[in-house]
C-alpha positions in Angstrom: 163.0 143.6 51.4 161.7 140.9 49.3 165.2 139.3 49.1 165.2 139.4 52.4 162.1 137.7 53.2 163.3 135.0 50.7 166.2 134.7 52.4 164.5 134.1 56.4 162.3 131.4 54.4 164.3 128.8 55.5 163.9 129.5 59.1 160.0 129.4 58.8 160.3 126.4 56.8 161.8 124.5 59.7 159.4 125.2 61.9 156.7 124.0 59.8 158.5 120.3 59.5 157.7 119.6 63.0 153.8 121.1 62.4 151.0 118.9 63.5 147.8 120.5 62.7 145.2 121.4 65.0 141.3 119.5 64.4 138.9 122.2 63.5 136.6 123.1 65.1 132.9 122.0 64.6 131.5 125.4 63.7 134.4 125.7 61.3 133.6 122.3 59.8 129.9 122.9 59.5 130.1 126.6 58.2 133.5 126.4 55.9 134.8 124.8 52.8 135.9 121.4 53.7 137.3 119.5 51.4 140.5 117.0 51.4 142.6 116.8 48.1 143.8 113.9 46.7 145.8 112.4 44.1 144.0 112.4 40.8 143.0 116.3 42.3 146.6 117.1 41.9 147.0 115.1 38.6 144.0 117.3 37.4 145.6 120.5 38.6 148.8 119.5 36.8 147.2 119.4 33.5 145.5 122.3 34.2 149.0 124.5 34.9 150.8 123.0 32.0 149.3 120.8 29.9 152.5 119.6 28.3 154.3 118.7 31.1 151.0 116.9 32.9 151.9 115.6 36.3 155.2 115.1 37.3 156.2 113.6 40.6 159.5 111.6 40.3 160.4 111.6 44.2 156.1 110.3 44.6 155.5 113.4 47.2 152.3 112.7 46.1 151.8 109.6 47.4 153.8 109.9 50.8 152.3 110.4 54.2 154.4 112.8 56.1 155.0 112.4 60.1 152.0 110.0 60.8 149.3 111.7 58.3 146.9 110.4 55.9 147.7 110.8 52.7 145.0 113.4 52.4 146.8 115.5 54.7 149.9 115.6 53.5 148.8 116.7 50.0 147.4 119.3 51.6 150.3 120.3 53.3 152.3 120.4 50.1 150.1 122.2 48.3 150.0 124.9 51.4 154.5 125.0 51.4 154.5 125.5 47.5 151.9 128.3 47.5 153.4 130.1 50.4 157.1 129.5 49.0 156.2 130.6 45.6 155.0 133.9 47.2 158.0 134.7 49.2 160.0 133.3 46.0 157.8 136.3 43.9 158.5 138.6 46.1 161.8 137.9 46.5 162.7 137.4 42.4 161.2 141.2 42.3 163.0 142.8 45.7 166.7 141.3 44.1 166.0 143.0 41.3 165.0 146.6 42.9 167.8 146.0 45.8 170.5 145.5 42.8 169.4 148.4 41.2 170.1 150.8 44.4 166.7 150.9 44.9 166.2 151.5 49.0 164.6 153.4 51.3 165.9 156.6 52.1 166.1 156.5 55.9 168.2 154.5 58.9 169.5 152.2 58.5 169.2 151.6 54.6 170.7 155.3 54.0 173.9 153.7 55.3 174.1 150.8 53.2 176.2 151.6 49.8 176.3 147.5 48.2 174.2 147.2 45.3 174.2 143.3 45.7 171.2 142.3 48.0 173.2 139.4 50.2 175.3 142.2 51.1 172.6 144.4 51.9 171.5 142.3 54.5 174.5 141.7 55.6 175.2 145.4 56.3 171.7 145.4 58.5 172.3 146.1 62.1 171.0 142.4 64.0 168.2 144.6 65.6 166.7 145.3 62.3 167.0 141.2 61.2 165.4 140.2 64.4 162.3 142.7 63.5 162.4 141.3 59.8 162.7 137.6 61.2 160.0 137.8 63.6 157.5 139.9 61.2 157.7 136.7 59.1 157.4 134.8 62.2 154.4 136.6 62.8 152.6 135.9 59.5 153.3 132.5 59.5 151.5 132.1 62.9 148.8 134.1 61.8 148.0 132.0 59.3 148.5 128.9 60.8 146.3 129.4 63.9 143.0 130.4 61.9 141.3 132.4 64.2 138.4 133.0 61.6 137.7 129.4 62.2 138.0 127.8 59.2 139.4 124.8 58.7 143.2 124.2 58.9 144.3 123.3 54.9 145.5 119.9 56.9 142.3 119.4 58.0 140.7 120.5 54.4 140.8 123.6 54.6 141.9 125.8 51.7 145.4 125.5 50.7 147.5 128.9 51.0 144.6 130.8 52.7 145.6 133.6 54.9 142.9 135.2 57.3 142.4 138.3 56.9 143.8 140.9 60.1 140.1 142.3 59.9 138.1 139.4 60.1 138.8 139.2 64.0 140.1 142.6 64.8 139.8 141.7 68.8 142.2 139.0 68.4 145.0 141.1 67.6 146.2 144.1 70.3 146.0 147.0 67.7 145.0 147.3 64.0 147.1 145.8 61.4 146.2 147.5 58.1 145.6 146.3 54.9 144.8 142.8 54.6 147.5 140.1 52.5 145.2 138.9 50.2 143.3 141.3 47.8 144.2 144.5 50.3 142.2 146.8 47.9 139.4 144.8 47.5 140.0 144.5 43.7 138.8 141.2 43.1 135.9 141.2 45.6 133.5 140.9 42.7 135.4 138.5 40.5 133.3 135.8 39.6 134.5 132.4 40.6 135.9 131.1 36.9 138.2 134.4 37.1 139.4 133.7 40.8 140.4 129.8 39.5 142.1 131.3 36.6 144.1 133.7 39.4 144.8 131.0 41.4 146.3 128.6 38.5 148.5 131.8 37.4 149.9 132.3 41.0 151.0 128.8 41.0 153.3 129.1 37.7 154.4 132.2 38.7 155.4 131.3 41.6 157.1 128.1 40.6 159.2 130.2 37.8 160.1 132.8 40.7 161.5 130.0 42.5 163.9 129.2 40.0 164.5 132.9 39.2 165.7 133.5 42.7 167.6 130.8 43.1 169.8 131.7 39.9 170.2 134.7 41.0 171.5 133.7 43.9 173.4 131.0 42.9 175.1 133.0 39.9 176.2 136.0 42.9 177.9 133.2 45.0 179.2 131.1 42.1 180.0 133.5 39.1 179.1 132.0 35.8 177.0 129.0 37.3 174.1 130.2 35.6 175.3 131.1 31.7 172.1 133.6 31.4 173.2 136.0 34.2 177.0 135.0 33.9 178.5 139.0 33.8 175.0 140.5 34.8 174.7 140.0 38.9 177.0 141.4 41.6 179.2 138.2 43.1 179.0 137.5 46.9 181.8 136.5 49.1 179.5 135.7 51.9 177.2 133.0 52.9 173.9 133.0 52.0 172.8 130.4 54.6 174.1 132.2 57.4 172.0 135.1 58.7 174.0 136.3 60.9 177.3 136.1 60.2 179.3 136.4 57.0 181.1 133.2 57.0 180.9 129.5 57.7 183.2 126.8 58.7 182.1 124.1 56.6 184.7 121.5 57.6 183.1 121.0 61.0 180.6 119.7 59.2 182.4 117.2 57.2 182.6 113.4 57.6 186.2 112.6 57.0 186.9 108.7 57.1 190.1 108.3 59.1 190.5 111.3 60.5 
């Protein structure tokens, strides 16, 4: 499932590109955590994740100003993608690794799927269940982009890679969700703050080496021996990974061929 989530990524991504956010509103302002980052916060984060690599920026994302924003804004945009993509990339690194070990559940329509290689898995699904998988992400990226607690949007200063919790307005949703995405057993509800930093700095790193843990696995199933480390170790896929629904695509209508 985690694979899977990794893999419908893409979709919500696109979505997001075309995002403007909403102004908060005044109560949210007044009564929330507003605060916009900026460079020299994200030069002092850097040092704070690795202290040997520092800040390193050498396409200056850092310094843009995406689709008519202030610099502000975008940053906080960034920060938002690479939290949220370094969750999905987390659990994706750790649902490969159960998926390739014949790790599924044991009812319809999983029961019936026999490939121990997780692009093939989902390739197996019937397109009913993708459509539920596709718009449960769907859902969760609304969810959290709508902020129906009322605090500020993380373009808008807000905090980046907030979710609301489903409890915090229980009459905005039609029926009772369940435990909440962040901290569903309440386990950290009495960490102090220096503890809850520390959490925060380790998701980040974790996230960004789950990133490139996913990717090689994928890329070492589609192109055997591309990544030395796994070379002999993951299941190869014929397939394409870019193509949720379908098993194959014709690349040359994409090609620019001079002359032709």
């Amino acid at each position: 499932i985690g694979f899977i989530f990794h893999k419908m990524l893409v979709a919500g991504s696109s979505l997001s590109l075309s995002y403007v956010a909403p102004a908060a509103p005044a109560a949210a302002v007044r009564g929330g955590a507003v605060r916009m980052e900026s460079l020299s916060d994200l030069k002092t984060l850097a040092t704070g994740l690795n202290p040997v690599v520092g800040y390193w920026d050498p396409l200056k994302l850092g310094e843009a100003e995406f689709w008519d924003n202030t610099n502000e804004e975008t940053i906080g945009w960034l920060r938002h993608a690479e939290i949220k993509h370094g969750r999905v990339a987390m659990a994706g690194f750790v649902g490969f690794i159960v998926q390739a070990n014949g790790i599924k559940f044991p009812w319809a329509p999983f029961n019936a799927i026999t490939s121990t290689s997780p692009p093939e898995q989902w390739d197996q699904l019937p397109d009913a269940a993708k459509w539920q998988i596709i718009l449960g992400v769907g859902f969760l990226e609304w969810w959290s982009e709508i902020r129906v607690d009322g605090t500020p949007h993380y373009m808008k200063g807000g905090k980046p890679g907030y979710v609301p919790d489903f409890d915090a307005t229980p009459d905005q949703l039609p029926h009772w969700v369940g435990l909440n995405l962040y901290d569903p057993l309440k386990w950290s509800k009495g960490a102090s703050a220096e503890k809850k930093q520390k959490g925060l700095l380790t998701e980040l790193n974790n996230g960004r080496l789950a990133m490139l843990g996913i990717m090689a696995f994928v890329s070492e199933s589609k192109v055997p021996g591309s990544v030395p480390a796994l070379a002999g170790k993951i299941a190869p896929y014929s397939g394409e990974v870019m193509a949720p629904f379908a098993t194959d695509i014709d690349w040359s209508s994409w090609a620019y061929i001079p002359g032709a």
